[in-house]
C-alpha positions as a Python dict, from the first residue, in 0.01 Angstrom:
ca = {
    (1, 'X'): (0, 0, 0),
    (2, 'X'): (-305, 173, -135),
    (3, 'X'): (-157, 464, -235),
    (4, 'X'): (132, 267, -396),
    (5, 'X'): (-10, 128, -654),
    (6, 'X'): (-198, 414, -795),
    (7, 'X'): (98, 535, -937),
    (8, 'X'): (169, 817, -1210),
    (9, 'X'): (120, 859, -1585),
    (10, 'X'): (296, 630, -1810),
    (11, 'X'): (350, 376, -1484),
    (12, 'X'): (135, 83, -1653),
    (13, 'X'): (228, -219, -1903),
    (14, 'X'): (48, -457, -2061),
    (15, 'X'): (180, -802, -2099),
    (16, 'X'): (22, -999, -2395),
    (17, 'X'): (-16, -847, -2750),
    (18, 'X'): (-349, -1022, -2832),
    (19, 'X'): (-701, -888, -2899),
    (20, 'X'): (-772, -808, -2513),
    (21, 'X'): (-441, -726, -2446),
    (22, 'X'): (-434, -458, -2719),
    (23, 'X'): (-802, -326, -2618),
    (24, 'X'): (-705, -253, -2269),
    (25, 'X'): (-376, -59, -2367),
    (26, 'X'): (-571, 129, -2641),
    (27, 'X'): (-816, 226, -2418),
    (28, 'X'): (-555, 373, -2126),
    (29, 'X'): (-365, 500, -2368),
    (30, 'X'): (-687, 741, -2546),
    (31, 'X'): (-652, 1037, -2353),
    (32, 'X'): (-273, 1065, -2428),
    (33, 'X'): (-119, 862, -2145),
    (34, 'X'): (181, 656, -2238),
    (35, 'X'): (106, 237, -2208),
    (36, 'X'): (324, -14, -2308),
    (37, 'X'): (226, -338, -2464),
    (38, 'X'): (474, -612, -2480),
    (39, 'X'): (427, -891, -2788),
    (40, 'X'): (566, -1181, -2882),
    (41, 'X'): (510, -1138, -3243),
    (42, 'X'): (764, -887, -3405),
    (43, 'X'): (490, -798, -3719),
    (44, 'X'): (252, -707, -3478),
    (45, 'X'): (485, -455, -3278),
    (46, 'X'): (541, -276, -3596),
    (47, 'X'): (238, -232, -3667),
    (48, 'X'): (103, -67, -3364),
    (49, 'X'): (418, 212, -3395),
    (50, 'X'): (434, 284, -3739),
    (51, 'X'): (41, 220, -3798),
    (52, 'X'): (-117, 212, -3497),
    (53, 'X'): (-316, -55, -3553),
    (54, 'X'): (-283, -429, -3491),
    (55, 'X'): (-349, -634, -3795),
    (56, 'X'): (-375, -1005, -3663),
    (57, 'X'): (-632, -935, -3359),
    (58, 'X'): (-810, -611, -3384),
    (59, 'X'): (-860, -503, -3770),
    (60, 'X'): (-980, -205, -3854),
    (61, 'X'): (-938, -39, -3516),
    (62, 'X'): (-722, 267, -3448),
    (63, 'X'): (-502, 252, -3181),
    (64, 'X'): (-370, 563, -3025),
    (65, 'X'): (-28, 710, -3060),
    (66, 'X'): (67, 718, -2689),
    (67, 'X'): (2, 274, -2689),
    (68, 'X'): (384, 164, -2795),
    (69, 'X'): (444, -198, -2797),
    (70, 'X'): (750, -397, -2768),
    (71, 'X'): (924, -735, -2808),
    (72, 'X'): (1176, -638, -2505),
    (73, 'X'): (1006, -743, -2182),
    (74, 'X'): (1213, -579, -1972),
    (75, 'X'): (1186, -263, -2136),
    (76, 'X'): (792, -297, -2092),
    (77, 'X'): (803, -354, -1722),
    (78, 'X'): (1060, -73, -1670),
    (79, 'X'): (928, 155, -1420),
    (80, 'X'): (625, 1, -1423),
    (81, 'X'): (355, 25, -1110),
    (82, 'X'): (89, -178, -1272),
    (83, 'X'): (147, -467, -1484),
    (84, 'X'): (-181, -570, -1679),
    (85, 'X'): (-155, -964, -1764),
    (86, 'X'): (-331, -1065, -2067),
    (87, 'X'): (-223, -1424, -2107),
    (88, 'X'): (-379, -1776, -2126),
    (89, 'X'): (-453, -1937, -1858),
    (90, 'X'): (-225, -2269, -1955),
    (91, 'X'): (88, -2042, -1985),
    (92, 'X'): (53, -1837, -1681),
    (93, 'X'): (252, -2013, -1453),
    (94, 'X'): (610, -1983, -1740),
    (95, 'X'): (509, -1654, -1816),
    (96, 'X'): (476, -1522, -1466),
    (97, 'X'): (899, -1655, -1401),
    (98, 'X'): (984, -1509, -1669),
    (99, 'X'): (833, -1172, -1567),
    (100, 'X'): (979, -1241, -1182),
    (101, 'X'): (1320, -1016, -1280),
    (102, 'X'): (1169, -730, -1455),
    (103, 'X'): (892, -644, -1255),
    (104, 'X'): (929, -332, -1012),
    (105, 'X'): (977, -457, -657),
    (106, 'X'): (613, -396, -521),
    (107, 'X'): (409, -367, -852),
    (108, 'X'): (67, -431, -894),
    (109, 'X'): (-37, -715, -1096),
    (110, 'X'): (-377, -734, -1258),
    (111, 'X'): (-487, -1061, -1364),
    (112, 'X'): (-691, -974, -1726),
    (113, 'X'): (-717, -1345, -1878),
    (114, 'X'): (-996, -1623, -1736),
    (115, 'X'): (-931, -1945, -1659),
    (116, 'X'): (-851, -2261, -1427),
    (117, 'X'): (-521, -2403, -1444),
    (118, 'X'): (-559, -2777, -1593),
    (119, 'X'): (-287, -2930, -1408),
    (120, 'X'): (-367, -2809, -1047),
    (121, 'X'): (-695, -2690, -1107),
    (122, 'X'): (-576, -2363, -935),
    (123, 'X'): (-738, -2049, -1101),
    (124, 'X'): (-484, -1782, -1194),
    (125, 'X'): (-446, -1518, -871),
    (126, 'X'): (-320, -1845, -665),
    (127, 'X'): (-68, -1901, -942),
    (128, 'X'): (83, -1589, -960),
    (129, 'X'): (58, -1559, -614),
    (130, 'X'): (254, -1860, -553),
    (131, 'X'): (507, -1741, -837),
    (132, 'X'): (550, -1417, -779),
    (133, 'X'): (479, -1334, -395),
    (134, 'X'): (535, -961, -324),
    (135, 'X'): (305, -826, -509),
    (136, 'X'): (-54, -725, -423),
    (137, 'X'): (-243, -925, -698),
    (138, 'X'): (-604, -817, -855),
    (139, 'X'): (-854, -996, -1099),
    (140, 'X'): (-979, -781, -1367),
    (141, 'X'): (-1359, -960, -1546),
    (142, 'X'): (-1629, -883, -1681),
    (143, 'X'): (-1899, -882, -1967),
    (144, 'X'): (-1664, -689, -2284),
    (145, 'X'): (-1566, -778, -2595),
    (146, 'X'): (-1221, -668, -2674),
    (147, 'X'): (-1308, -444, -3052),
    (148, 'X'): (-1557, -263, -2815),
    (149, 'X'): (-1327, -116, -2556),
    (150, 'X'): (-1078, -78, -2790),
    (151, 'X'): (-1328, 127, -2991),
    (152, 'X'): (-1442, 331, -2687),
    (153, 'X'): (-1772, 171, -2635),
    (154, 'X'): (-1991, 190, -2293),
    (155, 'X'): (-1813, -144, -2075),
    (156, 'X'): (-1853, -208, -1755),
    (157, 'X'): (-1671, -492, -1543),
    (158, 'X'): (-1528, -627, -1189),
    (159, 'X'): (-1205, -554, -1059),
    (160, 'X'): (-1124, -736, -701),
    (161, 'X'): (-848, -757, -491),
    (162, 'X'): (-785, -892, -156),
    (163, 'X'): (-737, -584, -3),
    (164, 'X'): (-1055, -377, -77),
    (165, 'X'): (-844, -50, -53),
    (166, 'X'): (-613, -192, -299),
    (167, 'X'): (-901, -252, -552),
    (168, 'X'): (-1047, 90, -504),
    (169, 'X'): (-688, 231, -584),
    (170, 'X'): (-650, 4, -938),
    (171, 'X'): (-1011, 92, -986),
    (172, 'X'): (-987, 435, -1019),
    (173, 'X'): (-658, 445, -1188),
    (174, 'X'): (-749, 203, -1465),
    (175, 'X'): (-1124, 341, -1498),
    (176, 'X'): (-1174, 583, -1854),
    (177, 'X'): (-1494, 759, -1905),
    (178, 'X'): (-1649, 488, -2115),
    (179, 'X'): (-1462, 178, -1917),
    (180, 'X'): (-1652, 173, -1563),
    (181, 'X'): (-1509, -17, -1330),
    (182, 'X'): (-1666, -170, -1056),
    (183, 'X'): (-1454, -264, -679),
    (184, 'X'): (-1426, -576, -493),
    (185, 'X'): (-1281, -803, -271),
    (186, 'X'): (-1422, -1138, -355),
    (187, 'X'): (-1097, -1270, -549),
    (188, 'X'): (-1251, -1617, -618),
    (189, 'X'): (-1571, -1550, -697),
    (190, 'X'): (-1490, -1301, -953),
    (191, 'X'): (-1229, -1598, -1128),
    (192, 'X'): (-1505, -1888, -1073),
    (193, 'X'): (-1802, -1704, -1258),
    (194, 'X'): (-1506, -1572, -1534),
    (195, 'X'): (-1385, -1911, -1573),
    (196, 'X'): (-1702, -2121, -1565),
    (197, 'X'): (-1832, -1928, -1799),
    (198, 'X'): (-1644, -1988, -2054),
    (199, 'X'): (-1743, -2352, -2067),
    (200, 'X'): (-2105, -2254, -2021),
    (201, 'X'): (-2020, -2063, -2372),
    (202, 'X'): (-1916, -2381, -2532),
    (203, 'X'): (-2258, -2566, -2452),
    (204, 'X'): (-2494, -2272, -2568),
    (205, 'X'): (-2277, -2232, -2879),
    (206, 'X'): (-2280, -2588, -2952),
    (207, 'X'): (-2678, -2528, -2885),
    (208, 'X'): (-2672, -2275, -3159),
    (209, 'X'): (-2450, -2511, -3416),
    (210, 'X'): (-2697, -2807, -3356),
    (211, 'X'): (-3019, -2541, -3475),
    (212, 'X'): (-3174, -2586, -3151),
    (213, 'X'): (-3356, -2257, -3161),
    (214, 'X'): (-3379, -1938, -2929),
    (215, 'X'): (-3615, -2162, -2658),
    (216, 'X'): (-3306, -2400, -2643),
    (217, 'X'): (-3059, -2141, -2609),
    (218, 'X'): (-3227, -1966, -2365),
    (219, 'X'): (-3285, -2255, -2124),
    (220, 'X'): (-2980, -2337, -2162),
    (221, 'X'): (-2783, -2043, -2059),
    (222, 'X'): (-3048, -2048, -1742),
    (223, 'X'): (-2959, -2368, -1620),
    (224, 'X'): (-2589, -2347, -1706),
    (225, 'X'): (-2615, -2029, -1439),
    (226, 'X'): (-2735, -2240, -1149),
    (227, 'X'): (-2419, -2449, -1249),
    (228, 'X'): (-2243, -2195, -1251),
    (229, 'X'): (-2360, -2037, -885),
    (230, 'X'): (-2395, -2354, -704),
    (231, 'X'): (-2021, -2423, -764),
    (232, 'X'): (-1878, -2124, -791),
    (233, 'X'): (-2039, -2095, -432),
    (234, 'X'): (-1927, -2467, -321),
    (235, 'X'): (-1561, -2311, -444),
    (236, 'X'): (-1617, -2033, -176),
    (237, 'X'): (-1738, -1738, -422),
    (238, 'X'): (-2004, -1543, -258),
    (239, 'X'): (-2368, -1529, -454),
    (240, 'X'): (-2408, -1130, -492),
    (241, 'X'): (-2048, -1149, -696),
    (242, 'X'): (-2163, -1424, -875),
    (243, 'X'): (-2523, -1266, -947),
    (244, 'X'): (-2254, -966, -1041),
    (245, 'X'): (-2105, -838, -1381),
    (246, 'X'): (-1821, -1100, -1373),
    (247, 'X'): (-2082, -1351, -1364),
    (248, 'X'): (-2442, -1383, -1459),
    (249, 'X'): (-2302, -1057, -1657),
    (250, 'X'): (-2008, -1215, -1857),
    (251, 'X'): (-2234, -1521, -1894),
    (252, 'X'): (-2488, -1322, -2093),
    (253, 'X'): (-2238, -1150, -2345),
    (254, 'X'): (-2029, -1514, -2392),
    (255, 'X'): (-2362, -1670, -2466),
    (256, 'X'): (-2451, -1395, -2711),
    (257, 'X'): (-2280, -1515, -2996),
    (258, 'X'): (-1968, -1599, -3239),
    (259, 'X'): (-1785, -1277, -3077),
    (260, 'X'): (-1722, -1508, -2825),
    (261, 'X'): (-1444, -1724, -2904),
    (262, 'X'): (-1599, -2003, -2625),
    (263, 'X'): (-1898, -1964, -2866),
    (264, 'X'): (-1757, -1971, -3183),
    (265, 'X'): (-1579, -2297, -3057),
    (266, 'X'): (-1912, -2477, -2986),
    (267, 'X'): (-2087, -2316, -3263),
    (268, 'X'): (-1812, -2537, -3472),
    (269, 'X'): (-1873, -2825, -3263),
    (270, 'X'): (-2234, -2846, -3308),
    (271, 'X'): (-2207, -2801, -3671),
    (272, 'X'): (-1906, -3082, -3690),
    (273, 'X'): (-1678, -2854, -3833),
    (274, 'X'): (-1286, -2844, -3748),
    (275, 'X'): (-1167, -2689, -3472),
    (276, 'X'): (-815, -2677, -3535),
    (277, 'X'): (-862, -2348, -3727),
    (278, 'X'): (-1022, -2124, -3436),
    (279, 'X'): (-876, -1923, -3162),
    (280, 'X'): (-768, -1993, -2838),
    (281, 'X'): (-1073, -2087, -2639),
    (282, 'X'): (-1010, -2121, -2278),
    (283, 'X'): (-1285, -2307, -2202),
    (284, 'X'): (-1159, -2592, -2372),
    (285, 'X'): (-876, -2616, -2071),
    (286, 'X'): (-1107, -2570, -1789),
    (287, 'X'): (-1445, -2809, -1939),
    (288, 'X'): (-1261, -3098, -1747),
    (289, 'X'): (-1123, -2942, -1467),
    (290, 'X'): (-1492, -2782, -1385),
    (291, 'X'): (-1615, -3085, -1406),
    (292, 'X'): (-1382, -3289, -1221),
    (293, 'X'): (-1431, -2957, -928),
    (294, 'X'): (-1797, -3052, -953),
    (295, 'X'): (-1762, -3429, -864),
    (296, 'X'): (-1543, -3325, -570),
    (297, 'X'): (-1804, -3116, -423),
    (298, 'X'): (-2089, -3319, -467),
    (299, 'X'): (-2223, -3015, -719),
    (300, 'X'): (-2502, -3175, -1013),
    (301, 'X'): (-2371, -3015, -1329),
    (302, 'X'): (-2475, -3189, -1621),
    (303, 'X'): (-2418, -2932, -1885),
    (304, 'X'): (-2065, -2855, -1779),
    (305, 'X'): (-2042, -3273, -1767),
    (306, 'X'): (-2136, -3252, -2132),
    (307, 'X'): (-1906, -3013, -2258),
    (308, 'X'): (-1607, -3200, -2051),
    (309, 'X'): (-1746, -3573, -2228),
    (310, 'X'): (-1751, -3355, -2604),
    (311, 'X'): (-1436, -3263, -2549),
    (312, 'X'): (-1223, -3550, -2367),
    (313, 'X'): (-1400, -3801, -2459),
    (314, 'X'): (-1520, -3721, -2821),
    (315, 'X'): (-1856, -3733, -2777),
    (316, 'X'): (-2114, -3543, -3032),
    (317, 'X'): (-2271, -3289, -2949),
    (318, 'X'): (-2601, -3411, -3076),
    (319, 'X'): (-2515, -3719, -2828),
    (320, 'X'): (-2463, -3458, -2543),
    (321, 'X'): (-2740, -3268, -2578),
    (322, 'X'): (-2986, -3531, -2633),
    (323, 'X'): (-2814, -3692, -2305),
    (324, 'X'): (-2916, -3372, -2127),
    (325, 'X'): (-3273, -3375, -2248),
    (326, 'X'): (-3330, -3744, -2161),
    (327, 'X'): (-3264, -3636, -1795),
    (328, 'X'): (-3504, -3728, -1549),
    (329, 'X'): (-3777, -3463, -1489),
    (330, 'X'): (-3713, -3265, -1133),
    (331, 'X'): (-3819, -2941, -942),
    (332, 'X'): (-3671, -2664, -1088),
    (333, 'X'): (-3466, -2507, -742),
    (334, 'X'): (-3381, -2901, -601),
}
C-alpha cells in the first residue's frame, strides 16, 4: 500500500483553487513536475494558464508553468495517485460525492483544509472516510501561510496517516527542498490542534481589535494552549503531537497576526467592524462545536466558551473578555 501511493511525476491533483490550494500546487509544481489544480471559478483558471498567476487569492505571486488548473473535475483526477483536498470544512462532506466517480480506485487522499464538521462535530478524515472508503486517507497541518510556500519560503508542517508507512510514503513524495515535512500517525491529534486553533485565533485577534496590548495577547494565546491540549487530549490526541508543529506550532503563526484569516476575523470583531466582508474563517464553524466538545468532556475552556457566546449568541467582545478577566483567581496547572 506504501509503495502505492508514492506514485510517479505528474500523478497528483489539487482540489480547491483558493489561496492554499494554489500554494501547495505551486510549490509541487517548481521543479517542473506537472500538478493539476481544479477551480470552481472559470477567471481564475485562466489566469493561472495564460498568466500564471492567480489574481483573486495569491497576487503578485508567480506560479510555475508546469501548475495547470481546470474547471473539469474529472479531468483533474485523471490518473491521479494523490488527490490534495483544499476545501472548507462545511462543504467537505458534498464535495467528497462528488469526487467519489473520478477518483482512481486506490488513490491517496490528503486532507489540506482544518476544521470540525458543525453538524456532526466529526473532524474531516472521519468524513471522507465515511464517504469515500477505499482510500488510505492522510491529514496534511501545520504552521504556513499560503503566499509563503507559494513563494518558496522555509515551511515546515505535519503530515499523518493511519498507517505510519503510508505517511512516510506521502511525506517524501510531497516534501520540496524548502517544504519539510514531518511523519505521523496520530490522525486526530494532528486535526484537533489544526482545528482548535483556529478558534483560539479568533480570541487573540479579537484581543488585538479591543487594544489589549502585547501582555494580553500573550497570556492569552498561553492559556488558549492548555485549552487547546487538555481537549484535544480528552478527544484522544496524544500530547507530544499536540506540543508538535500542527499544534502549539500552528497556534503561534494563527495568533501572529491579520495573515491569519481566524485573526483578521477577530481583529474585526474586537474593533466592531463588519464581518460580512472577510474571508472564509473556519473557526467561525467550529467556535460552537469546540465548545459544545468541551462540555461533553467535562474540559474548562473559557476562552473557546467566549468566542462560541461572540459568535452565537452576539455577545461583544469587550463583554467576553472582561467575562474572562472577572474569573475567579486559581493555580495556574489545576
Amino acid at each position: 500500500m506504501a509503495e502505492e501511493v508514492i506514485g510517479e511525476r505528474g500523478d497528483i491533483a489539487v482540489i480547491g483553487g483558493g489561496a492554499w490550494g494554489t500554494a501547495l500546487g505551486a510549490m509541487r509544481a517548481r521543479d517542473g513536475e506537472p500538478v493539476r489544480l481544479y477551480a470552481r471559478d472559470g477567471e481564475t483558471v485562466r489566469a493561472v494558464n495564460a498568466r500564471h498567476e492567480n489574481p483573486r487569492y495569491l497576487a503578485g505571486t508567480a506560479l510555475p508553468p508546469s501548475l495547470r488548473a481546470t474547471d473539469d473535475l474529472g479531468a483533474a483526477l485523471e490518473g491521479a495517485r494523490i488527490a490534495l483536498l483544499v476545501l472548507p470544512a462545511q462543504a467537505l462532506r458534498l464535495a467528497a460525492r462528488e469526487l467519489k466517480p473520478h477518483l482512481e480506485p486506490g488513490a491517496a487522499l490528503v486532507l489540506c483544509s482544518k476544521g470540525i464538521e458543525r453538524d456532526t462535530g466529526l473532524f474531516a478524515s472521519a468524513v471522507v472516510e465515511a464517504e469515500l472508503p477505499g482510500h488510505p486517507v492522510a491529514v496534511l497541518s501545520g504552521p504556513s501561510f499560503a503566499s509563503d510556500v507559494a513563494a518558496g519560503l522555509p515551511t515546515a508542517v505535519t503530515l499523518a496517516a493511519q498507517s505510519s508507512p503510508v505517511a512516510d510514503a506521502l511525506a517524501r513524495r510531497l516534501a520540496a527542498p524548502a517544504f519539510r515535512i514531518y511523519a505521523g500517525d496520530d490522525v486526530l491529534g494532528v486535526e484537533a490542534g489544526g482545528s482548535l486553533k483556529n478558534v483560539l485565533a479568533i480570541a487573540a485577534g479579537a484581543c488585538a481589535g479591543l487594544g489589549l496590548g502585547a501582555s494580553a495577547l500573550a497570556a492569552l494565546v498561553t492559556r488558549g494552549f492548555v485549552e487547546l491540549r487538555r481537549l484535544g487530549e480528552a478527544l484522544g490526541a496524544r500530547p507530544d503531537t499536540l506540543l508538535g508543529l500542527s499544534g502549539l506550532g500552528d497556534l503561534v503563526l494563527t495568533c501572529s497576526g491579520a495573515q491569519s484569516r481566524n485573526f483578521s476575523y477577530g481583529l474585526a470583531l474586537g474593533r466592531g467592524e463588519d464581518t460580512g466582508r472577510l474571508k472564509l474563517a473556519e473557526g467561525v464553524y467550529s467556535a460552537a462545536i469546540a465548545a459544545r466538545l468541551a462540555r461533553e468532556h467535562g474540559i474548562e475552556a473559557p476562552i473557546i466558551e467566549a468566542v462560541a457566546a461572540i459568535l452565537e449568541d452576539g455577545l461583544p467582545a469587550a463583554g467576553a473578555m472582561r467575562a474572562l478577566l472577572a474569573r475567579p483567581l486559581k493555580r495556574e496547572f489545576e
